[in-house]
C-alpha positions in Angstrom: 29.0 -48.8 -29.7 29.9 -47.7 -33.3 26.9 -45.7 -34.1 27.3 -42.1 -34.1 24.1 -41.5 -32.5 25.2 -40.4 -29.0 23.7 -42.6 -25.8 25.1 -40.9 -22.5 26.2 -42.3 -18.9 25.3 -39.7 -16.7 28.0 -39.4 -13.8 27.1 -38.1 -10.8 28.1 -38.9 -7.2 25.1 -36.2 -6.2 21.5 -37.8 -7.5 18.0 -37.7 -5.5 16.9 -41.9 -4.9 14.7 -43.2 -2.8 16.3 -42.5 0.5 18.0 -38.9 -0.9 14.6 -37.3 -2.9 16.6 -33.9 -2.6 20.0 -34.7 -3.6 21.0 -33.4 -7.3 17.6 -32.7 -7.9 19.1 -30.2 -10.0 21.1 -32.6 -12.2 18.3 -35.0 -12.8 15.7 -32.1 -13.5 18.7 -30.7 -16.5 19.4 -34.7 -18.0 15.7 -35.8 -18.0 15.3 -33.5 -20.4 17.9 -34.4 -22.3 16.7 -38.0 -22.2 13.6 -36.8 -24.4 16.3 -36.5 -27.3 19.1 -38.6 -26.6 18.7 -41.7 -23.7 20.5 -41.9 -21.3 21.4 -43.8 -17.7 22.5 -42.5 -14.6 25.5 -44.2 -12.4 25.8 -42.4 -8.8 28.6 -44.0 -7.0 27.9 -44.0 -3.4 30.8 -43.4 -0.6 31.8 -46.7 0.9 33.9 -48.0 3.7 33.9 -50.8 6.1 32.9 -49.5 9.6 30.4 -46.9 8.6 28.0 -48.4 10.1 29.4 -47.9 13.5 29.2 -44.3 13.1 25.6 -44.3 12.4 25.1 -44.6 16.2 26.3 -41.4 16.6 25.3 -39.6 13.5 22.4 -41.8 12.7 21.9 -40.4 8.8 25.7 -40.9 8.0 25.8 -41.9 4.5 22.8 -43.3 3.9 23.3 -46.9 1.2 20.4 -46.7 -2.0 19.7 -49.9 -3.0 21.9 -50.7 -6.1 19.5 -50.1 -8.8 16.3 -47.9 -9.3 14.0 -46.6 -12.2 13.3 -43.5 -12.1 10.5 -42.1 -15.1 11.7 -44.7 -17.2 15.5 -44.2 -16.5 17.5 -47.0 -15.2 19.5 -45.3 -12.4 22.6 -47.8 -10.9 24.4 -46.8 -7.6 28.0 -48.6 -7.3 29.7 -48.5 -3.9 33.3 -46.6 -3.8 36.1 -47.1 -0.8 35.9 -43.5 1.2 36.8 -42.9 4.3 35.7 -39.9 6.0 38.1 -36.9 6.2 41.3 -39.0 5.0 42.6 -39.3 1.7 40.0 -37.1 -0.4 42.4 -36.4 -3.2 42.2 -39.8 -3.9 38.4 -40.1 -4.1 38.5 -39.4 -7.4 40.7 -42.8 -8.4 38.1 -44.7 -5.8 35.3 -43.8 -7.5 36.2 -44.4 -10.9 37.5 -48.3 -9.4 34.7 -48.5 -7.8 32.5 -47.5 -11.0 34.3 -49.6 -13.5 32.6 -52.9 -13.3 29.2 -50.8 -13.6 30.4 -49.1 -16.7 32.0 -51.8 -17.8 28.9 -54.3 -17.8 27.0 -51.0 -19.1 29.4 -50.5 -22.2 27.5 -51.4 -25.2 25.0 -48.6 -24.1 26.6 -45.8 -24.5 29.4 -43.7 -26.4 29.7 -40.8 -23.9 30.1 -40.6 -20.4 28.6 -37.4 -18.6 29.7 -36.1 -15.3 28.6 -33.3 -13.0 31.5 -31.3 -10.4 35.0 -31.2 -11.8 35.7 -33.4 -8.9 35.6 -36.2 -8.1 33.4 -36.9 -10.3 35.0 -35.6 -13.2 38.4 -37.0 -12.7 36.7 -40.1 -12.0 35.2 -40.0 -15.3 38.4 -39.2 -17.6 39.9 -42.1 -15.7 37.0 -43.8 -16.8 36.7 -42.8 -20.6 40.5 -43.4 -20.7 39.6 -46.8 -19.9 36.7 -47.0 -21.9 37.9 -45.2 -24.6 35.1 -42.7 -24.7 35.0 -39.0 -24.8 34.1 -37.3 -21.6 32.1 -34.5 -20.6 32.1 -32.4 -17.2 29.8 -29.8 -15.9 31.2 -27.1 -13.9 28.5 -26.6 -10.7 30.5 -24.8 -8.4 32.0 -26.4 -5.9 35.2 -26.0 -8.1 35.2 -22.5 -6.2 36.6 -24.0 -2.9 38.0 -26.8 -4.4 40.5 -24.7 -6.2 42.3 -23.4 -3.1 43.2 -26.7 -1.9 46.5 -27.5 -4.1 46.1 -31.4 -4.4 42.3 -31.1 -5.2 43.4 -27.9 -8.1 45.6 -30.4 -9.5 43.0 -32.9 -10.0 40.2 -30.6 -11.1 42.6 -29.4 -13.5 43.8 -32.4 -14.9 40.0 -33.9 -15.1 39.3 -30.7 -17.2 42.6 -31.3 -19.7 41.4 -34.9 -20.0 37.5 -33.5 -21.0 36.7 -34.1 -24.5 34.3 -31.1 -23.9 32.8 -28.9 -20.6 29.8 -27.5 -19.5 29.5 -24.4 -17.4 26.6 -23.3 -15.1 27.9 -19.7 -15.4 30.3 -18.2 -16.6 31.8 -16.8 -13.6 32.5 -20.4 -13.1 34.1 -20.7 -16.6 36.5 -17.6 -16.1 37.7 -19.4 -12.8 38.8 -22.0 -14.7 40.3 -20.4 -17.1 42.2 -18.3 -14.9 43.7 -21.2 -13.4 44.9 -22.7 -16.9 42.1 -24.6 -18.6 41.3 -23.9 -22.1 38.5 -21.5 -23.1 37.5 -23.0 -26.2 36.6 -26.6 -24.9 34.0 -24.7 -22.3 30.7 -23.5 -23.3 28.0 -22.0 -20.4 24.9 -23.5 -20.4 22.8 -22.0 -17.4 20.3 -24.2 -15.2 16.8 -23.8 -16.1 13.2 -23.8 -14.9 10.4 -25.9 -14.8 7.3 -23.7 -15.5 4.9 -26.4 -14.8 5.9 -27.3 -11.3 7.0 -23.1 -10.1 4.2 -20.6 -10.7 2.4 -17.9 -8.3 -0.2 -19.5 -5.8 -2.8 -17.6 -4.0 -1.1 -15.7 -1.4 -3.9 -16.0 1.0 -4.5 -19.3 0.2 -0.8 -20.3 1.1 -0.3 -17.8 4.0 -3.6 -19.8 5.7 -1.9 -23.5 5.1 1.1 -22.1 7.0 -0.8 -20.1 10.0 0.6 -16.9 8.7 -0.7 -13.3 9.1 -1.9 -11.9 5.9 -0.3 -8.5 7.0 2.5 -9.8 7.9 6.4 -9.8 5.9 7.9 -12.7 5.1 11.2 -13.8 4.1 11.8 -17.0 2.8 15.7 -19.0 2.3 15.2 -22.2 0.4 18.3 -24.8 0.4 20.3 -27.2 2.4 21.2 -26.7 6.1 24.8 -25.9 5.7 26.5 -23.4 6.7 27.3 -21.9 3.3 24.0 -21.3 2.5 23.9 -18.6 5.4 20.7 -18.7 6.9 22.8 -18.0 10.2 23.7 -14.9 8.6 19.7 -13.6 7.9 19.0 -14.9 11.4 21.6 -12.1 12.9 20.3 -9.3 11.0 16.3 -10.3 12.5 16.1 -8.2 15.7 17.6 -5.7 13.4 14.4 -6.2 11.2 12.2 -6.5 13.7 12.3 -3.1 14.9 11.3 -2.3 11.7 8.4 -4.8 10.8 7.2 -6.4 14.4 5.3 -9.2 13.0 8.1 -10.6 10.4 8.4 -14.5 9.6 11.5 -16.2 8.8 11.0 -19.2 6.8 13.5 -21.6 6.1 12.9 -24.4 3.8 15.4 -27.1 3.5 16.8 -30.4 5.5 19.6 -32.7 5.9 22.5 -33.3 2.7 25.4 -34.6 2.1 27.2 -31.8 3.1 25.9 -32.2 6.9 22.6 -30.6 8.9 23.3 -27.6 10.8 19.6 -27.4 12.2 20.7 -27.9 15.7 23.0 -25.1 15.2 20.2 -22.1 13.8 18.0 -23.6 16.6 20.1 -22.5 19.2 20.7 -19.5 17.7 16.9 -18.7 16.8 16.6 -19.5 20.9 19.9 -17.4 21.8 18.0 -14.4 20.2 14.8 -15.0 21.2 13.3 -15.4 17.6 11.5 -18.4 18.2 7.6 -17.0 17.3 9.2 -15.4 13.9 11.8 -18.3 12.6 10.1 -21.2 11.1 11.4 -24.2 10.0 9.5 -26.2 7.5 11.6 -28.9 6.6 12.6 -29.9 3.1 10.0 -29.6 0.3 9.2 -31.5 -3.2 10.1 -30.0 -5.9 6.3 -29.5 -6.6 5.1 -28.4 -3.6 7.9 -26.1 -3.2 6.0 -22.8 -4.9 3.5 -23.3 -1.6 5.8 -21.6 0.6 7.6 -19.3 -1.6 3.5 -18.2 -2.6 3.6 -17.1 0.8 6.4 -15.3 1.0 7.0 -11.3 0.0 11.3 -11.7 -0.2 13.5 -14.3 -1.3 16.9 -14.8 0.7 19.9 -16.5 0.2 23.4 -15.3 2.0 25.3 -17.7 0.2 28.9 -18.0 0.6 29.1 -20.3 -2.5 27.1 -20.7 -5.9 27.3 -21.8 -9.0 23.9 -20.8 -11.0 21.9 -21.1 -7.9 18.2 -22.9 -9.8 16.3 -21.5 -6.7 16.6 -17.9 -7.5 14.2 -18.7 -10.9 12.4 -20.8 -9.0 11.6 -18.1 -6.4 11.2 -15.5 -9.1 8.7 -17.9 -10.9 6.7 -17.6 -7.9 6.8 -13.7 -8.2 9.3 -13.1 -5.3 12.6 -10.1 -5.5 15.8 -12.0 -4.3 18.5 -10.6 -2.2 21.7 -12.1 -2.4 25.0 -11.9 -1.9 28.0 -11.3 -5.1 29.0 -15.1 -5.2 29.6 -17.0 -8.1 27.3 -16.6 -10.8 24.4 -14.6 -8.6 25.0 -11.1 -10.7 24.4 -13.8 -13.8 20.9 -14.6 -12.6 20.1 -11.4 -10.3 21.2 -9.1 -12.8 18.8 -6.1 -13.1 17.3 -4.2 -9.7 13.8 -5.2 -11.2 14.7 -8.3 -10.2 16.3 -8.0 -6.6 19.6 -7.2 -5.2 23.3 -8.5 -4.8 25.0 -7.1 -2.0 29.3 -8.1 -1.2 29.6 -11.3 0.7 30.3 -10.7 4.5 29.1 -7.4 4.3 25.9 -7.8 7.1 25.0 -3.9 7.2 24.4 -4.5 3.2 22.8 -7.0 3.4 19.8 -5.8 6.1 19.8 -2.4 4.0 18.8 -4.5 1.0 16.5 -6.6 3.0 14.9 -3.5 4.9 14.4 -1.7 0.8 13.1 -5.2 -0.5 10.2 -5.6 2.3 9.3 -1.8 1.4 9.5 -1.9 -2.1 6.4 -2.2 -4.6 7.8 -5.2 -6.4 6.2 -5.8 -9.8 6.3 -9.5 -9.8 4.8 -9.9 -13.4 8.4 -8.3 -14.7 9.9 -11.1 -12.2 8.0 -13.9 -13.3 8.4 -12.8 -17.0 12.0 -13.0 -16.7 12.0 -16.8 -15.0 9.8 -18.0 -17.9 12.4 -16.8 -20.4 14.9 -18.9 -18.6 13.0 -22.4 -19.6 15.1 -25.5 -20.1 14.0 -25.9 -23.6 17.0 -23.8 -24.7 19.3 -25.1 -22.3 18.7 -28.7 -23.4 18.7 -28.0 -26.9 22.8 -26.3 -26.3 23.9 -29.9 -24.8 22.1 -32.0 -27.2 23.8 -30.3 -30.0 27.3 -30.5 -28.1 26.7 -34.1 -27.6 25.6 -34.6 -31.2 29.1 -32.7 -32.4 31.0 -35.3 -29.8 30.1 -38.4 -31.1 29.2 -37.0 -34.9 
């Protein structure tokens, strides 16, 4: 493509299809909008190897295969298979997927004159590899899971040289950006472009209208955690500090909001421990939600929680906030970027639990004014996150 009009590949191992909803939600929600000023399509190479179906009879929703193509609002979405096997040779994922990619690309190439991938790696190594091949310039968006990636020295090396290889890269936060850096990559080739909100799907619902849906006292407090059941996300760590809050507010609910990904489901894991401690009439779990439907619950909730061990620019804090709710979280990644006045909530030190039930214990008495809150979420819109890439993109190929 000789035009200097950019058209984008967006490259993404982590993007919601038919069978995934939930998956990158995130991503997609940031580059539709950016396909309302520059098109683009989506490739989403999807781990592959050739007995994974055998271990579907133990963990039935291992990997699940998207058909190969799909349109999403208009957007042709493609996911190629990549050889991965399961806990061996992950530093070379990133070679994998761009093999595995290349015929996709490849038969794609008159279509576009940039190639844009999300998470240093493997996606982003898998792109350079790529736009080597291609000879097109590469962009990478920093999302966090750079954070642990960095303290595993093959992975670092990778990430590093994916971020050399970048023509240009996006950062979530800048916390994220000043990792980087600090391990060696340039400053000047790295510009932070927060997440942003949808205003027209995450607004303030009827409290009493939303507490009735979910069989919830109107008196009661309510705490609400929104994510994936992993581990890092730390529900585990709110349910410990419960009894603790119970003694204080009898009638507290616990909702958690959130389902299987492709990190793993530790449901059967805060079950147990909801049972262990007896919890069972005050922990709910509500499964995972759509996007849309996803201010019904936090509508019915007083305090948003989330005792993360690992963020980037977590998009559920603004969605919560949208919603009117304080959030309480712990000093991760780029939290203090987001949480970053006491009007809006509170960020305690990670694995610090007596800090974390103070703040929750002074949130659930504190006369919150949610219009401040939801003020502040509406001033964090995409419309001037998405006009920052399209201008970098413009700049790339210009």
């Amino acid at each position: 493509m000789k035009n200097k009009t950019p058209n984008i590949v967006v490259f993404s191992s982590l993007y919601p299809s038919d069978i995934r909803p939930n998956a990158g939600v995130f991503i997609r929600e940031r580059m539709f909008r950016v396909n309302q000023e520059i098109p683009i399509i989506v490739v989403s190479p999807v781990p592959w190897f050739p007995f994974q179906g055998l271990l579907r009879y133990w963990r039935p929703h291992f990997r699940p295969q998207p058909s190969r193509h799909e349109e999403q609002q208009g957007v042709q979405v493609y996911f190629p298979r990549f050889f991965s096997i399961p806990g061996l040779f992950k530093s070379y994922d990133g070679f994998f997927m761009a093999l595995g990619s290349l015929p996709m690309l490849f038969k794609l190439r008159k279509q576009f004159n940039i190639i844009d991938a999300h998470f240093a790696y493997p996606d982003g190594y898998a792109a350079t590899l790529l736009g080597r091949w291609l000879k097109v310039p590469v962009t990478i968006t920093l999302r966090g899971t750079e954070v642990p990636l960095s303290k595993l020295p093959g992975r670092k090396e990778r990430l590093l040289t994916a971020l050399e290889k970048a023509a240009f890269v996006f950062s979530v936060s800048d916390s994220l950006k000043q990792l980087v850096v600090s391990l060696g990559a340039q400053p000047d080739k790295i510009r932070v472009v927060g997440n942003g909100i949808d205003l027209l799907k995450f607004y303030p619902l009827e409290k009493s209208v939303t507490r009735a849906e979910l069989n919830i006292a109107k008196d009661a407090k309510v705490l609400i955690s929104v994510g994936a059941l992993v581990d890092r996300k730390g529900f585990h760590r709110v349910i410990e500090l419960l009894p603790a809050l119970l003694k204080q507010y009898p009638t507290l609910i616990y909702l958690i909001v959130g389902g299987d990904s492709p990190e793993g489901n530790i449901k059967s894991l805060l079950q147990q421990q909801v049972k262990t401690l007896k919890l069972d009439d005050h922990v709910r779990f509500l499964g995972a939600y759509p996007s849309d439907q996803l201010k019904r619950p936090l509508s019915a909730a007083d305090v948003f929680v989330l005792a993360t061990a690992n963020e980037g620019w977590a998009n559920v804090f603004l969605e919560a906030m949208a919603c009117g709710l304080p959030v309480i979280t712990t000093e991760v990644g780029g939290n203090k970027e987001v949480v970053n006045s006491a009007e809006l909530g509170t960020v305690v030190p990670f694995g610090n639990p007596e800090a974390l039930l103070s703040a929750l214990l002074q949130a659930l008495e504190k006369d919150w004014q949610a219009s401040a809150i939801i003020h502040y979420a509406q001033q964090n819109s995409w419309d001037t996150r998405v006009s920052l890439l399209t201008e970098e993109f413009r700049r790339l190929v210009g």
